[in-house]
C-alpha positions as CSV (number, residue, x, y, z in Angstrom):
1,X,101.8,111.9,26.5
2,X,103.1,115.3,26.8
3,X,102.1,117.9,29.6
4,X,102.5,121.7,28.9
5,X,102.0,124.6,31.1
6,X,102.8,128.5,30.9
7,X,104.2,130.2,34.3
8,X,103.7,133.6,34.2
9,X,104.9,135.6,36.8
10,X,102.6,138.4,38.2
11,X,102.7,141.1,40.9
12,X,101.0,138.6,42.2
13,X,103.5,135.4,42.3
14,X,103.3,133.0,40.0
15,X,100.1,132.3,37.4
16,X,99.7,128.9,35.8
17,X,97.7,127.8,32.6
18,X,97.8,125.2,30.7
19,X,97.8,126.0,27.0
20,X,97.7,123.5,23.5
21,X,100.6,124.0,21.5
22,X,99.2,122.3,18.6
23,X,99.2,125.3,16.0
24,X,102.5,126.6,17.4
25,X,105.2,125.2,14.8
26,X,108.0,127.6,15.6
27,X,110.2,128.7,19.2
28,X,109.5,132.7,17.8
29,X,105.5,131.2,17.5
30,X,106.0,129.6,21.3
31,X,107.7,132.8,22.7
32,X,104.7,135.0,21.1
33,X,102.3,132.7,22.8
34,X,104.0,133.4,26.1
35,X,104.2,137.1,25.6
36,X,100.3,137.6,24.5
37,X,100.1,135.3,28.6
38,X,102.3,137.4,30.6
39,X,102.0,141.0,31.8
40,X,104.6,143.6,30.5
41,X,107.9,142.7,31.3
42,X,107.3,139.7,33.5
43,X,108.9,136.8,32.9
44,X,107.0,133.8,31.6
45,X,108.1,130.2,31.5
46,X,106.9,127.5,29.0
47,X,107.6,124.3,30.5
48,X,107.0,121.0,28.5
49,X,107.2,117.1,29.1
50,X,106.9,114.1,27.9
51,X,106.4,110.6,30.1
52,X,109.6,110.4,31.8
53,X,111.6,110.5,28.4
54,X,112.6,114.4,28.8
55,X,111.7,118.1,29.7
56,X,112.3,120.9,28.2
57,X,111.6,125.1,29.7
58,X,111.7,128.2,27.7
59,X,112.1,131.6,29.5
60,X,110.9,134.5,27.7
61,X,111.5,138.2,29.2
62,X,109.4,140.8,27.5
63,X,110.4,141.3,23.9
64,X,114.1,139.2,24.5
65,X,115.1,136.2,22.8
66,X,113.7,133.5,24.6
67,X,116.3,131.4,26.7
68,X,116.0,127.7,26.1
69,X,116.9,124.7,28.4
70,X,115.7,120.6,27.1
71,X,117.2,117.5,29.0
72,X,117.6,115.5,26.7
73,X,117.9,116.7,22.9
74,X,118.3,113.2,21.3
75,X,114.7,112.1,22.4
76,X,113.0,115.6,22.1
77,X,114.5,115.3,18.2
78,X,112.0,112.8,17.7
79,X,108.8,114.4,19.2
80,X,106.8,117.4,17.7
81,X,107.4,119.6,20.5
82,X,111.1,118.8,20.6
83,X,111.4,120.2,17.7
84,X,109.9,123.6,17.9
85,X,112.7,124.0,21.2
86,X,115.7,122.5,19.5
87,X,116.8,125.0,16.7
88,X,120.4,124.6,14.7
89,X,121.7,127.0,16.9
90,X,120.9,125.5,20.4
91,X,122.5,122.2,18.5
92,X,125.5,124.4,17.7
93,X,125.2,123.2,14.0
94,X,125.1,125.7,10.7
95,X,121.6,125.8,9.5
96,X,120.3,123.7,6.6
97,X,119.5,126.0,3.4
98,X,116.9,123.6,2.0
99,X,117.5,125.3,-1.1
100,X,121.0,125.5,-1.3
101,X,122.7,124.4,-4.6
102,X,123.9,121.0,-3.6
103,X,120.1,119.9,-2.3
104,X,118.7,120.6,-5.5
105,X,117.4,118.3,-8.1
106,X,116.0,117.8,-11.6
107,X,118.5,120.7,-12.6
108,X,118.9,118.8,-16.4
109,X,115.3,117.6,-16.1
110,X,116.3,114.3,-15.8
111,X,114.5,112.2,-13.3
112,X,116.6,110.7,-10.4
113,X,114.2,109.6,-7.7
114,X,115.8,111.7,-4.6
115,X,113.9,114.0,-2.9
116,X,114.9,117.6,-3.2
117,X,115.3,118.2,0.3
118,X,117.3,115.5,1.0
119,X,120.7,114.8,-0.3
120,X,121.4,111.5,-2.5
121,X,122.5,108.9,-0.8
122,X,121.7,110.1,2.8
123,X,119.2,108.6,5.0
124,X,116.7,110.5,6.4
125,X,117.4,109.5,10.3
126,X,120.9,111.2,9.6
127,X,119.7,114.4,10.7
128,X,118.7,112.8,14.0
129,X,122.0,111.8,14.5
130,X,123.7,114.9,14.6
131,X,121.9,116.0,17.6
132,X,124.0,115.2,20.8
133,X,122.6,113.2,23.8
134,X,121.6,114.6,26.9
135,X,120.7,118.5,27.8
136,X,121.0,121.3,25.9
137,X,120.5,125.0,26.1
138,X,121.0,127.0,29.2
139,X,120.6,125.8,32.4
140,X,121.2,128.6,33.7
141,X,118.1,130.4,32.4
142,X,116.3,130.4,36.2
143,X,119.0,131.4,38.5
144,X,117.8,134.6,39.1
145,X,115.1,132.8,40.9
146,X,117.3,130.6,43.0
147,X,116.7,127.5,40.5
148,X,120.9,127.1,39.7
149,X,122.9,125.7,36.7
150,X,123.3,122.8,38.6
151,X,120.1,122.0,40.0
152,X,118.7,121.7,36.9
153,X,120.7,119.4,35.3
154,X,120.5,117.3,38.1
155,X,116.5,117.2,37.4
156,X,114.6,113.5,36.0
157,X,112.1,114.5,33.5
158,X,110.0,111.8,35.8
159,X,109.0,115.0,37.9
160,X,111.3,118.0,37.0
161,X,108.8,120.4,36.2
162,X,107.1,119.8,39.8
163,X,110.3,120.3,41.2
164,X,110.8,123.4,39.1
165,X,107.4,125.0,40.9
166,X,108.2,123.9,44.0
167,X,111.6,125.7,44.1
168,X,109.8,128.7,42.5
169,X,106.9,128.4,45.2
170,X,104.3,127.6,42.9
171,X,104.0,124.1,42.9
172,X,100.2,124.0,44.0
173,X,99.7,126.3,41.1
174,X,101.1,123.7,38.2
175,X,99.4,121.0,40.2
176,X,96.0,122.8,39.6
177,X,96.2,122.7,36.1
178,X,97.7,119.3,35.4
């Protein structure tokens, strides 16, 4: 079960809504879905979970790349939501051209049973692999509102997003909309 919740923050402190992220397939999608919650040049932080098995926070300032953090990128891999956060470059891995020469197939029509998006030989869960265990991103990305590098990681994604709100002096505000 996965909890999600948008913190924007306001003149007025902190805002909190909680928002489906079912039609949002991409982190540029996720940061415009931020953007169209905040006001001007506010910062606005998306902050996902699932069950004790990891966390993950995007910060996204105004028009900015958005800033990524996830505890744990091995089991996000594996979940829909992980996915959207964990792009080849937080994994510090060259992206995959799906459509580079050596992926495709069928070039003598001949008939060989691979899949043209997946090279001959490999197994699917390979890509899965690649991606390293434990947190990822920047931890960093909420220091400027006295949430450190190393508070962070020290966070359990049992209740690290309550402990986020708290620090940030919203906590009662997530609470209302879990």
């Amino acid at each position: 079960m996965y909890f999600t919740a948008l913190l924007a923050r306001t003149e007025n402190g902190w805002e909190a809504s909680d928002r489906e992220l079912d039609d949002v397939e991409t982190l540029d999608e996720l940061a415009d879905l931020a953007r169209e919650t905040g006001s001007d040049e506010e910062p606005v932080l998306v902050c996902i979970e699932q069950e004790g098995a990891w966390f993950g926070i995007v910060r996204v300032d105004g028009e900015d790349d958005p800033r990524v953090f996830v505890s744990d990128a091995a089991r996000a891999v594996r979940s829909a939501y992980g996915e959207i956060l964990l792009s080849d470059e937080l994994l510090g891995r060259e992206p995959e051209d799906p459509y580079a020469l050596d992926n495709l197939v069928d070039l003598d029509g001949t008939e060989d049973g691979t899949d043209a998006l997946t090279e001959p030989g490999k197994d699917t869960d390979d890509a899965t692999e690649a991606v390293p265990q434990g947190p990822v991103g920047d931890p960093g990305l909420m220091a400027d509102f006295g949430v450190d590098s190393a508070a962070v990681l020290s966070l359990t994604p049992d209740n690290a997003l309550a402990e986020i709100a708290d620090a940030l002096g919203c906590g009662d505000v997530l609470e209302a909309v879990r």
